[in-house]
SERODREN-385828 format. One line per 10 residues: number of its first residue (from 1); for each residue x, z, y of N, C-alpha, C. Coordinates in steps of 0.05 Angstrom, whole numbers, plus 5000, padded with zeros to 4 digits. Each point is the difference from the previous one (the first is absolute). Last residue first. Layout:
! SERODREN-385828
NUM = X Z Y X Z Y X Z Y | ...
END
This chain:
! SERODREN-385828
259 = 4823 5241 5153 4979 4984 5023 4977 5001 4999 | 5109 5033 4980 4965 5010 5005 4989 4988 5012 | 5103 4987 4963 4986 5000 5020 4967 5004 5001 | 5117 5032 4968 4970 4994 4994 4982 4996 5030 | 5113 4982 4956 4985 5010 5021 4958 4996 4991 | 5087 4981 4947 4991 5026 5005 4973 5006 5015 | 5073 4914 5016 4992 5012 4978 4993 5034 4999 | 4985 4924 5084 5017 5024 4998 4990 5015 4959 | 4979 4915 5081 4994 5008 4969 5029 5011 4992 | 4972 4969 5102 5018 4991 4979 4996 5024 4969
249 = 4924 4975 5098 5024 5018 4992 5018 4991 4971 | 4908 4988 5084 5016 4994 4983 5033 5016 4985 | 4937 5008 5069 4977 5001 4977 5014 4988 4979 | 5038 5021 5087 4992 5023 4995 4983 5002 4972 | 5069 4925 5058 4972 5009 4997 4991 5025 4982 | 5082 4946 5020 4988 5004 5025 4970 5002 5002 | 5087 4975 4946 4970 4998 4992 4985 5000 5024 | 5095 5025 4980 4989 4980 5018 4974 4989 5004 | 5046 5066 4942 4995 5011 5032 4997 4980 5013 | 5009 4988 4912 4978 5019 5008 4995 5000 5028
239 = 5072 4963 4972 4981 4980 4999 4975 5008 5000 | 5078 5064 4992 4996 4973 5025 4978 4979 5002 | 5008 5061 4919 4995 5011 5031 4997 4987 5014 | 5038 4949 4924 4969 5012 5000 4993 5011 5029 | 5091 4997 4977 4997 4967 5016 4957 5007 5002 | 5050 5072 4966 5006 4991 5033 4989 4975 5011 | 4994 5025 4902 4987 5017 5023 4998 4998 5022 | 5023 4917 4943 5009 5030 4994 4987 5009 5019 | 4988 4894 4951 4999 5016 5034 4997 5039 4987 | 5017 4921 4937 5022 5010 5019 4993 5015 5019
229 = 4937 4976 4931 5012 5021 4990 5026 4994 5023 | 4912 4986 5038 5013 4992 4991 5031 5015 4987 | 4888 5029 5005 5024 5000 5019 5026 4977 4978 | 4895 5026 4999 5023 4984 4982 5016 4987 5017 | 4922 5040 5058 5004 5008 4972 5026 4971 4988 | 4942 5053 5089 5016 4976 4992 5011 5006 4974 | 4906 5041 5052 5034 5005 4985 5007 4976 4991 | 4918 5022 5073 5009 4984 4982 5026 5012 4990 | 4890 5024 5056 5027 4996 4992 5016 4980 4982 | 4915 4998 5038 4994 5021 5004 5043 5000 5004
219 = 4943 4901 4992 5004 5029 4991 5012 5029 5012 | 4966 4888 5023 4986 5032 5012 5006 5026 4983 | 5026 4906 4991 4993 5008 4986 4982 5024 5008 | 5073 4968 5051 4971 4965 4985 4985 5023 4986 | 5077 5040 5021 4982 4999 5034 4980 4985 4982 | 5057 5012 4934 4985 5026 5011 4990 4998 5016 | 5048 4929 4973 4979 5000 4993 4979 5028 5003 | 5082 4976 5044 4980 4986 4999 4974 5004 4985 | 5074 5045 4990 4995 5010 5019 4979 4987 5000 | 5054 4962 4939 4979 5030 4992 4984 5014 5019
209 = 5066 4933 5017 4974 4982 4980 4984 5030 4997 | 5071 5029 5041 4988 4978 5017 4986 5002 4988 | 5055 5022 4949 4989 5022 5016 4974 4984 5021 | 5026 4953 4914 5016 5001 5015 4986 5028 5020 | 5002 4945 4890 4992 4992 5029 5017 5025 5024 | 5007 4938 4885 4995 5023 5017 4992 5001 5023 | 5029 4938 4926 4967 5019 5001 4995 5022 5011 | 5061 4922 4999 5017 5016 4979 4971 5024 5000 | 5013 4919 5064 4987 4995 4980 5017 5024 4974 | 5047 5001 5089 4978 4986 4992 4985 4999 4972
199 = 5082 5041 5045 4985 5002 4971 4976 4990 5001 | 5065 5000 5076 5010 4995 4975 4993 5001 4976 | 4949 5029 5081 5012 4960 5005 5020 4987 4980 | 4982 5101 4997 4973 4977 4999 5005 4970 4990 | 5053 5068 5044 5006 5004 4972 4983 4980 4982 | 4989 5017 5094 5024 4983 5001 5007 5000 4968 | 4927 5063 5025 4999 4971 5008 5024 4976 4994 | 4989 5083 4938 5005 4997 5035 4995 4967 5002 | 4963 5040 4902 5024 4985 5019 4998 5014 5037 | 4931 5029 4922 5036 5006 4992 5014 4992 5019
189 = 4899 5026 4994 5018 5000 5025 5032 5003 4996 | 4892 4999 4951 5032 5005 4999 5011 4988 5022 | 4918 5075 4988 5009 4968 5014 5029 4999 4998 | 4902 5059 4991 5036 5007 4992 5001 4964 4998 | 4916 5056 5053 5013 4971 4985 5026 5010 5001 | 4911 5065 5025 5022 4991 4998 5009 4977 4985 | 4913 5013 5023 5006 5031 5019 5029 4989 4987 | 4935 4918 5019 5012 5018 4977 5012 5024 5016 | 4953 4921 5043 4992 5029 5012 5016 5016 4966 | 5005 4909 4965 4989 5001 5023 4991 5029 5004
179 = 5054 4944 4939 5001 5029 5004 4994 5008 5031 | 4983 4901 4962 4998 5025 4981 5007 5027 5005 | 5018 4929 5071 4963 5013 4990 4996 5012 4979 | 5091 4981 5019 4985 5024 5026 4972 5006 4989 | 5048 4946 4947 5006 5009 4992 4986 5027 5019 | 4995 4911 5012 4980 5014 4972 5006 5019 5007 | 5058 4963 5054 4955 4995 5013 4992 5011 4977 | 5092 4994 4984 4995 5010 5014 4976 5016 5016 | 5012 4916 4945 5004 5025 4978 5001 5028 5019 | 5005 4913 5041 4976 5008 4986 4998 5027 4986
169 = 5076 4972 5048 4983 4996 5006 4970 5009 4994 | 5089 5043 4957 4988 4971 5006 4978 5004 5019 | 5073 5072 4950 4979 4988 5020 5005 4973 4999 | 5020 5061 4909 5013 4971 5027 4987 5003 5019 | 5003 5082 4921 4979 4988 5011 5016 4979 5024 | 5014 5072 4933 5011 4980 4990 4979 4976 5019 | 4957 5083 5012 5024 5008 5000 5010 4968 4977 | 4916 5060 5045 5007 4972 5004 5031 4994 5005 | 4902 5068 4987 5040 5004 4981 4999 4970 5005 | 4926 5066 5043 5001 4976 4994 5032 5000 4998
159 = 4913 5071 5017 5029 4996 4992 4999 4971 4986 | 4915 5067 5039 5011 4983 4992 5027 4997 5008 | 4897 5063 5004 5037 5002 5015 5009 4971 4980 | 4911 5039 4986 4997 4995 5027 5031 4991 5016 | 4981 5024 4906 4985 5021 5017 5007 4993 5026 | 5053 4947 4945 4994 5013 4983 4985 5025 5031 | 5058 4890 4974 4972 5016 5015 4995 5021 4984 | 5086 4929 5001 4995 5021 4986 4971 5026 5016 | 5060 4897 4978 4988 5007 5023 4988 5023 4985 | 5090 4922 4989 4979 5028 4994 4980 5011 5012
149 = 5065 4900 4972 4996 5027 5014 4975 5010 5000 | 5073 4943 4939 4972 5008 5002 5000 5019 5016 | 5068 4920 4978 4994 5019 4996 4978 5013 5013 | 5066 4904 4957 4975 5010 5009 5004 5043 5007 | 5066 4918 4987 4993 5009 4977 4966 5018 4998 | 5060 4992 5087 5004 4992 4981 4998 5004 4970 | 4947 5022 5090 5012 5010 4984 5020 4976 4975 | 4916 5035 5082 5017 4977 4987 5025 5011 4999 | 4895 5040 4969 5030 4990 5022 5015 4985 5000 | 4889 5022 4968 5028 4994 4993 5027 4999 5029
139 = 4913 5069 4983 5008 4964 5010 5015 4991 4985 | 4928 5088 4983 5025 4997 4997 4996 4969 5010 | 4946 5107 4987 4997 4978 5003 5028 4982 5001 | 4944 5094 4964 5021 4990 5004 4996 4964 5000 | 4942 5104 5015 5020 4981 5000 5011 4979 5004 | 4974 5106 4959 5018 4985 5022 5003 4967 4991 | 4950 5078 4954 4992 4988 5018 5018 4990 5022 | 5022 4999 4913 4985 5018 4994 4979 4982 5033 | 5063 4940 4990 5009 5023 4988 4984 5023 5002 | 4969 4889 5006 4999 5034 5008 5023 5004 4982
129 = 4993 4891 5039 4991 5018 4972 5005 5034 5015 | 4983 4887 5040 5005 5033 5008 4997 5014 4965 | 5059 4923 4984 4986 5018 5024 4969 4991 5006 | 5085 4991 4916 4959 4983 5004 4990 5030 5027 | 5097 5000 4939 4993 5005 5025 4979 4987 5014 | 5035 5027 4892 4999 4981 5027 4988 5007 5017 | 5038 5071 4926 4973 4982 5017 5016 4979 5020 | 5024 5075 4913 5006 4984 5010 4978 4989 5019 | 5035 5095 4950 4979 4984 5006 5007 4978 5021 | 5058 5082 4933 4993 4982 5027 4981 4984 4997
119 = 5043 5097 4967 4974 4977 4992 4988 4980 5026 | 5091 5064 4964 4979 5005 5011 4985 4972 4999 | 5083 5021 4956 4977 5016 4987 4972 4994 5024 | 5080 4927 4969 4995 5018 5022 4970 5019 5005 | 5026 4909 4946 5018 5026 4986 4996 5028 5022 | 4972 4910 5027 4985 5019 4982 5008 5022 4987 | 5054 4944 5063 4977 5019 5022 4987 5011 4970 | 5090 4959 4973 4970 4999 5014 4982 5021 5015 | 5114 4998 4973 4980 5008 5001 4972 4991 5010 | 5097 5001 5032 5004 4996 4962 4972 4996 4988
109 = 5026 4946 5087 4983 5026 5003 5006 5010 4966 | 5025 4906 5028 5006 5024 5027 4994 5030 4991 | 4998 4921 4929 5026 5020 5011 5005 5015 5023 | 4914 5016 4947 5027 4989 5005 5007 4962 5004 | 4927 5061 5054 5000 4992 4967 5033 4992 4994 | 4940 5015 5092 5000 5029 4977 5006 4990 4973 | 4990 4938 5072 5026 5020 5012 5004 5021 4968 | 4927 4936 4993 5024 4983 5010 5021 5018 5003 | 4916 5041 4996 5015 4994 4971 5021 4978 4997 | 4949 5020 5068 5014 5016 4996 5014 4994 4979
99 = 4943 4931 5017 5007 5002 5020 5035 5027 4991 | 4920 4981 4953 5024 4982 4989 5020 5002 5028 | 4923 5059 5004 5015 5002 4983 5025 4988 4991 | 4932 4978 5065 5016 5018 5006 5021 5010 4979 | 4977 4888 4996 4985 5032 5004 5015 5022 5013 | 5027 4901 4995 5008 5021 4994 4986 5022 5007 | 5008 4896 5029 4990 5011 4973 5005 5018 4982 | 5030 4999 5100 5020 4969 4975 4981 5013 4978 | 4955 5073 5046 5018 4980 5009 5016 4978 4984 | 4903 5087 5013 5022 4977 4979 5018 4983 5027
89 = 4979 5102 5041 4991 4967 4982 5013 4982 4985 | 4989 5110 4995 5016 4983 5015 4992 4975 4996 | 4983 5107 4982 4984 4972 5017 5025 4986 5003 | 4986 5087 4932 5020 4984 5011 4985 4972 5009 | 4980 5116 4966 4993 4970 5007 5008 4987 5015 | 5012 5088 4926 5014 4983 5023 4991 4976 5007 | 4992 5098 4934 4994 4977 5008 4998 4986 5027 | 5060 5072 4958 4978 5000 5007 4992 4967 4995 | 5077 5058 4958 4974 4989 4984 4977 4992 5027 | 5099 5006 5026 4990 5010 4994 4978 4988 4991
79 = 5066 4954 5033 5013 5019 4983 4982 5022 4985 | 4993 4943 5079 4999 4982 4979 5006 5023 4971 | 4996 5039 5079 4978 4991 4994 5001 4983 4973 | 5076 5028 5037 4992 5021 4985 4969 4995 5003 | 5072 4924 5011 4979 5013 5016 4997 5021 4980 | 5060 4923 4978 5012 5029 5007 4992 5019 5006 | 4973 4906 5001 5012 5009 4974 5012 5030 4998 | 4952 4962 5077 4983 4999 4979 5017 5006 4986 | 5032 4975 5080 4999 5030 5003 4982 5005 4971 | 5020 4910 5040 5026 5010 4987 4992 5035 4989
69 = 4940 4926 5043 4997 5008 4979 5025 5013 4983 | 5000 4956 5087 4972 5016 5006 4993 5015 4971 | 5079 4939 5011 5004 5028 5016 4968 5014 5001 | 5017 4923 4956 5010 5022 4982 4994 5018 5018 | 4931 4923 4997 5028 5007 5018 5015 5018 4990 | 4903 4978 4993 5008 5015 4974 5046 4983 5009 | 4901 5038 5063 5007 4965 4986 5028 5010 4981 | 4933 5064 5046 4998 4977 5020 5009 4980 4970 | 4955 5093 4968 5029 4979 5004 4996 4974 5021 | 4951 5093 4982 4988 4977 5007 5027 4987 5003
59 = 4970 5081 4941 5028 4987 5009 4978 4974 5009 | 4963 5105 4972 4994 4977 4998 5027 4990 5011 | 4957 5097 4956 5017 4980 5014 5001 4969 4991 | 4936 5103 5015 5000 4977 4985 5025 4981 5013 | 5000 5106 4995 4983 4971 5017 5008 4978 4979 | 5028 5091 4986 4983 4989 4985 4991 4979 5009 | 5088 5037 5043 4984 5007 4980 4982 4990 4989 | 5078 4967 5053 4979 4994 5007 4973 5020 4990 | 5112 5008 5020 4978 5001 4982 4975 4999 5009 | 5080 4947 5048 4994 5025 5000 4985 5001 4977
49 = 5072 4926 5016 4967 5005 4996 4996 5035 5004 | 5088 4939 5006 4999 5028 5012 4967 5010 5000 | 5034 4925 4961 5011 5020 4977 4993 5028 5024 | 4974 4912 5024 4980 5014 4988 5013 5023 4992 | 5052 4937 5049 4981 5018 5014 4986 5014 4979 | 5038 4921 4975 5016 5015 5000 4996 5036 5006 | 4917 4924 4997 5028 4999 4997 5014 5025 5000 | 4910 4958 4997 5010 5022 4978 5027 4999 4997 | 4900 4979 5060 5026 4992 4996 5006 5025 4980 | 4934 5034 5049 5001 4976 5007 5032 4985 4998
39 = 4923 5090 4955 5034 4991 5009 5000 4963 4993 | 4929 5086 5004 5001 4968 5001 5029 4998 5009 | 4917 5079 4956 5031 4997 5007 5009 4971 4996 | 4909 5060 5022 5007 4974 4993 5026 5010 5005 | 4934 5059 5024 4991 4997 4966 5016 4975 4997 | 5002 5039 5089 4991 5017 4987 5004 4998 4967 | 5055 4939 5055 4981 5005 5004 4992 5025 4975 | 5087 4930 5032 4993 5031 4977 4967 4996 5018 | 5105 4931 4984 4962 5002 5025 4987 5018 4983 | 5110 4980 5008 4975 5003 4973 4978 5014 5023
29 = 5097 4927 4993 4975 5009 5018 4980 5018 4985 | 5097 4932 4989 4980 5015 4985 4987 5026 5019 | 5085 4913 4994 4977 5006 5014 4979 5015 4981 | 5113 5021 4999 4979 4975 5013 4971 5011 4986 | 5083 5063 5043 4988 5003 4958 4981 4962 5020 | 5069 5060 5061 5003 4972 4979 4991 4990 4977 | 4981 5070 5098 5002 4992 4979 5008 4979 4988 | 4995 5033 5094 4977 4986 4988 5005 4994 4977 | 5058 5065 5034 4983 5001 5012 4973 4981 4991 | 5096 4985 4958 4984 5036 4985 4967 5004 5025
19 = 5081 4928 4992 4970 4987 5000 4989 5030 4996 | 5091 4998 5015 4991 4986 5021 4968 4991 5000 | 5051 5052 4932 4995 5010 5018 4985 4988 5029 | 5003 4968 4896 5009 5007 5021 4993 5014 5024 | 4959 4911 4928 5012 5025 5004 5018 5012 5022 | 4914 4926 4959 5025 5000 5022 5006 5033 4995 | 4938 4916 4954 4997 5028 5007 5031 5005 5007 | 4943 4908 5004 5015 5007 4971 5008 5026 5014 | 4929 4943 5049 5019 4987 4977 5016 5002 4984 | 4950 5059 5076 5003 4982 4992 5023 4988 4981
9 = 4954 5104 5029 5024 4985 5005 4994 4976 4986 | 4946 5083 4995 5004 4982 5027 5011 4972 5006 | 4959 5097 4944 5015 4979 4999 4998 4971 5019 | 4947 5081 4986 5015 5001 4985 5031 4978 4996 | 4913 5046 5065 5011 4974 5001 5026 5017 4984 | 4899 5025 5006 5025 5013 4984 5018 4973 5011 | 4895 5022 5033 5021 4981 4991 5017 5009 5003 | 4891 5028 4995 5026 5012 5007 5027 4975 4993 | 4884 5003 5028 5023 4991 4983 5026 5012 5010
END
């Protein structure tokens, strides 16, 4: 598996020179294999999609949040005649579709998703299901409003997207044994500890919480993902450099990883 980290940034996209090193597009990921094109999330990040050519493309949406779905009205995917399969789970009694079609209709959006030449396909999210041969398994997180994490097996290597995600106790213990010996976990890691103790219950978690679960878990590596739109390059680095571990590292837009 190859991973495109397209986008990074949490809760609404950031400009400037101060964010130009880890980027300001939010959260969108695209997981490539020989014959699969998987972009995890569809925020802001997507507009920098590379061309996928004839693979087959798929959208595993965690949870329908604006920032994970801001990058769809504008996508030159969406834009083109391909056909497009969109996972997301029902939520407040709202399919995938009724879901988008919340953002994509007026008065937010001039425009429905149907009027849009390419050809979307809708699915609930009923795990384990395949993308050709990759696949794909999912928890719930905690999340206000709910959101869906990822587990992505394809020829012996695995990737796990655990992003709008609270530590808890428990949710913690799942969360190791679901991305158990995984070769990488993208992990949100919006608050600093002390930033924490002020956002309780807002669905996020913490470097720490992430660390943790990489030792629990027996994984390989980890990127911290959905940076907070205040923390700028400098404040990022530093917090890199405290890590104090070699398997970990802060989700740099652009950057590709081979696994």
């Amino acid at each position: 598996m190859k991973i495109t980290i397209l986008g990074a940034r949490g809760s609404i996209p950031t400009d400037g020179t101060e964010f130009s090193e880890f980027g300001g597009g939010t959260s969108c990921f695209l997981v490539e294999t020989d014959s699969q094109a998987v972009f995890l999330d569809a925020g802001s990040g997507l507009l920098h999609a590379p061309d996928t050519g004839d693979k087959p493309v798929s959208f595993l949406i965690t949870h329908s949040h604006v920032d994970h779905i801001m990058g769809i009205p504008l996508s030159p995917l969406f834009l083109s005649g391909k056909r497009v399969d969109i996972y997301l789970k029902t939520r407040n009694g709202l399919n995938a579709a009724g879901q988008l079609s919340a953002l994509m209709n007026p008065p937010l959006w001039p425009v429905g998703l149907d009027i849009y030449p390419c050809e979307p396909v809708f699915h609930d999210t009923e795990f384990p299901f395949a993308l050709g041969n990759i696949k794909v398994s999912g928890m719930e997180a905690n999340h206000p409003g709910g959101s869906t994490v990822y587990r992505l097996d394809h020829e012996g290597k695995t990737l796990v997207y655990a992003t709008d995600h609270e530590h808890t106790e428990e949710k913690q213990k799942e969360l190791a044994e679901f991305a158990h010996n995984a070769d990488l976990i993208l992990y949100d890691a919006q608050y600093t500890d002390e930033e924490y103790q002020r956002m309780k219950g807002y669905g996020h978690s913490t470097v720490a919480e992430g660390l943790r679960v990489l030792n629990e878990s027996g994984a390989k590596r980890m990127v911290f993902v959905h940076h907070d739109p205040r923390h700028n390059d400098e404040m990022l680095k530093a917090m890199e450099k405290q890590l104090g571990t070699d398997r970990a590292l802060f989700a740099r837009a652009g950057d590709v990883i081979e696994l």
